[in-house]
N, C-alpha and C positions, 0 to 999 in steps of 0.2 A: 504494500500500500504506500500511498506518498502523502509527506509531510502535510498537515493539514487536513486531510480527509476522511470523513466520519466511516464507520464499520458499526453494524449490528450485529450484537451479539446476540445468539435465542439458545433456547435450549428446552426441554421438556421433564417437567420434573418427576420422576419415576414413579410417584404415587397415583400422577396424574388428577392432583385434586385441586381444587379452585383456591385463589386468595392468601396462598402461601408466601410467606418473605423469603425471596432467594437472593442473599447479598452476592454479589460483585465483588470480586476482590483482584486486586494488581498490583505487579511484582516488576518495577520499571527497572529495567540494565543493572540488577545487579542486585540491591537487598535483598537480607533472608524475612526482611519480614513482608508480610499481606497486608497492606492499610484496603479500609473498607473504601470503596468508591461510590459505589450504591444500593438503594435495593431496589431490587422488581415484585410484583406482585406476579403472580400467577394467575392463566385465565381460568374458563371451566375445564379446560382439557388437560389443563397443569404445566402448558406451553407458557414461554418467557420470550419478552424480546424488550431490549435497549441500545440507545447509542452509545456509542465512546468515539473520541478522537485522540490517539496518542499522538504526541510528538516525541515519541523514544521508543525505543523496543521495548516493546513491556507483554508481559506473559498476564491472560487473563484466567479466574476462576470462580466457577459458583458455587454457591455453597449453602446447605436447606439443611438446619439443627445440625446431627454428625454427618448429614453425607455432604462429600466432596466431588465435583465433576474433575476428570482432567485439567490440567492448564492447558491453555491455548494459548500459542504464542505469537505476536501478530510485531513484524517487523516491517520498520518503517524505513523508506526510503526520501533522500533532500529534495526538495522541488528545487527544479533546476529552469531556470528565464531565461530565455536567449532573446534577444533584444535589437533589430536592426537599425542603427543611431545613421549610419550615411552606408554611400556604396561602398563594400566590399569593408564595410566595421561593424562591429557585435560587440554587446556588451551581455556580459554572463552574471546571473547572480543566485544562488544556491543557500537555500533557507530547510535550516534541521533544527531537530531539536540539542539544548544541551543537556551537558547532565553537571 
């Protein structure tokens, strides 16, 4: 994905039951720890769906009382501008995240 641009995250929660809290949780280039990002509700089917937009590599997961889904790791790429200012000149300009 590139710098800037949103991703939905969904997922279906095994019980399949309505109105469950299922935090979000993200793990940007590198800490061991999980800071909470959000939570989702669940529908009647027990499906989930929200945005994110990282600007770093960062590894997603959810999470419903003890169960844990996978991480998902979702790596971002710089937007990269090329720019035409006169003939045969470019100007470049390349936007990421820091850490």
């Amino acid at each position: 994905m590139t710098y800037g641009s949103p991703v939905t995250l969904s997922g279906v929660l095994s019980t399949q039951k309505a109105n469950q809290a299922i935090a979000i949780q993200a793990t940007e280039c590198g800490p061991q720890r999980l800071p909470r990002r959000a939570t989702l509700k669940t529908a009647a089917t027990g499906a989930f769906t929200g945005p994110v937009t990282p600007t770093i590599g960062t590894s997603y997961q959810a999470t419903s009382r003890a169960t844990k889904s996978p991480a998902v790791a979702l790596t971002v790429r710089p937007l990269l501008e090329l720019t035409k200012v006169a003939t045969g000149s470019y100007t470049a300009k390349a936007t990421a995240g820091k850490r």
